[in-house]
N, C-alpha and C positions, 0 to 999 in steps of 0.2 A: 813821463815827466812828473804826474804828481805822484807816483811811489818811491821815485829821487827825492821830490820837496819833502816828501814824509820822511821817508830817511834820515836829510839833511836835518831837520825840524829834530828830531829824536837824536840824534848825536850831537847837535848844538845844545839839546839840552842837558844832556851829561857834559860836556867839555865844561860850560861858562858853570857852574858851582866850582867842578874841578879845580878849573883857574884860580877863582873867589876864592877857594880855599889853601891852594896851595904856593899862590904867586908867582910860578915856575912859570921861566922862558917860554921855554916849550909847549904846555899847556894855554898861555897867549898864543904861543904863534899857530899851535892846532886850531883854539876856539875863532881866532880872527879868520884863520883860512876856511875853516866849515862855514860862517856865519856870511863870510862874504859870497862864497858861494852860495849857500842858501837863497842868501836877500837876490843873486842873478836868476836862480829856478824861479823862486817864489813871484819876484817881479813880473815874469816871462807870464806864467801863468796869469797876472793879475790883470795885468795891461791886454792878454788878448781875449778872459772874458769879460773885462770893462768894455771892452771897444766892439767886443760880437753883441753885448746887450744893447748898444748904443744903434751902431749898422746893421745888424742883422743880413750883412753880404746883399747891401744893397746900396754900395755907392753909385752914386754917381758917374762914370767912368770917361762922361765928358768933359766934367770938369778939369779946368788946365792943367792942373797936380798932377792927375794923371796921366796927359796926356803925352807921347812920345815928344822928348825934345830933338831938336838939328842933328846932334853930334851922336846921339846914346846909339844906334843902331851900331856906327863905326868903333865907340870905345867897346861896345859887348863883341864885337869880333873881337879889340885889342885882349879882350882880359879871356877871351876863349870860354864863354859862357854855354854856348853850344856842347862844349866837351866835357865841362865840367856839372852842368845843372844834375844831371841825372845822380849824382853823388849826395845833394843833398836830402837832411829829412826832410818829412812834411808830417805837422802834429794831428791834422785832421782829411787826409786821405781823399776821403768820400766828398767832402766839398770839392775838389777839383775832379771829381770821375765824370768825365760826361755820360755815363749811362744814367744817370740819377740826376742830372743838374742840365739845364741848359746850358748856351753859351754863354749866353747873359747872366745867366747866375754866376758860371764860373768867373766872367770878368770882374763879376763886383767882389767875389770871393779875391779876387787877386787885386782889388782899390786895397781892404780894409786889410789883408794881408801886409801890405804895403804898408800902412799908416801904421798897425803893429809894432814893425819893424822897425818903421822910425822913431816911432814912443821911446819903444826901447832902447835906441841908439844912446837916447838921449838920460835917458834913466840909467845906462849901463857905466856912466860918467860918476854918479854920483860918490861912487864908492871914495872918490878922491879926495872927497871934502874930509872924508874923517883920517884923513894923513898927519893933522896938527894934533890928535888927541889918540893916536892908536900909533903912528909911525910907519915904519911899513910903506913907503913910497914907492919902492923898485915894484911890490907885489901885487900894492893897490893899483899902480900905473899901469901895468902891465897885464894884470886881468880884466880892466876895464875898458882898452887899447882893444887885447885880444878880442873881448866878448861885442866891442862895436864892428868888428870887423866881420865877424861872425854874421852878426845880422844885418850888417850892409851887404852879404854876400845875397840873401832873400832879399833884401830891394829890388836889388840887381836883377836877379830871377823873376822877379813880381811884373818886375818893369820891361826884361824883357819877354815873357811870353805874352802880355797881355796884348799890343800890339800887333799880333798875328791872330787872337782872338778877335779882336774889333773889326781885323779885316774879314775872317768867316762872318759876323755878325751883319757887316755891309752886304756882303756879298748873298746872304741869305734873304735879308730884306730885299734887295734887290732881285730877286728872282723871285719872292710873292707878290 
């Protein structure tokens, strides 16, 4: 992910003179499409080591946020979470290994995962605002759409493994 933002980062910076200088369609609509994706990598990375320098994968995991609501166990059956988790990535691996981390660790590794994710959701919106000064509505709406859904898909995941953590966690206490 950050040898993409490097990437991203190095061909944004040749497209936007490009542009500047030549006013062509085309070279708009390449620099907006690199740039906007950029700012989705760049953001990614920013908001999760803001938030790992803050947590340090030490939430709280009783806290109500996190706590399983009434309905989420029945809607993660509806949307077949079971079947599909194993398909998604993970940026940092070794935080969920149990051989290396407790359970407890991995729980708060899965709070601050969570809260990520939501930052994001919400940071992933932004792109909309420059609709009035760049145009590009269908593209802007639509990578922004995509890219929340994307990481509502890791909520999803955060929220539901965690709850079957918390119950080894009981059940561990419970037997010391």
């Amino acid at each position: 992910m950050i040898f993409t933002t490097c990437v991203l980062l190095a061909v944004f910076a040749i497209c936007l003179p490009v542009f500047l200088i030549t006013k062509n369609d085309i070279a708009l609509t390449v620099t907006i499409t690199v740039g906007v994706t950029l700012y989705h990598f760049a953001m990614r990375l920013a908001v999760g080591y803001i938030i790992n320098a803050i947590m340090k994968n030490k939430a709280n995991y009783k806290n109500a946020w996190f706590c399983e609501k009434r309905l989420e166990s029945k809607l993660y059956k509806l949307l077949g979470v079971r079947e599909w988790k194993k398909y998604l990535p993970t940026y940092s691996p070794d935080t969920f290994e149990v051989g290396r981390n407790t359970v407890k660790q991995i729980i708060g590794a899965t709070c601050q995962a969570e809260i990520v994710h939501e930052i994001i959701i919400v940071f992933s919106a932004l792109p909309i605002i420059l609709i009035p000064f760049l145009g590009g509505a269908a593209a802007l709406i639509i990578t922004s759409v995509l890219a929340m859904l994307f990481d509502l898909s890791f909520v999803i995941l955060q929220r539901y493994n965690r709850p079957r953590l918390v119950r080894i966690t009981e059940r561990l206490n419970k037997s010391n």
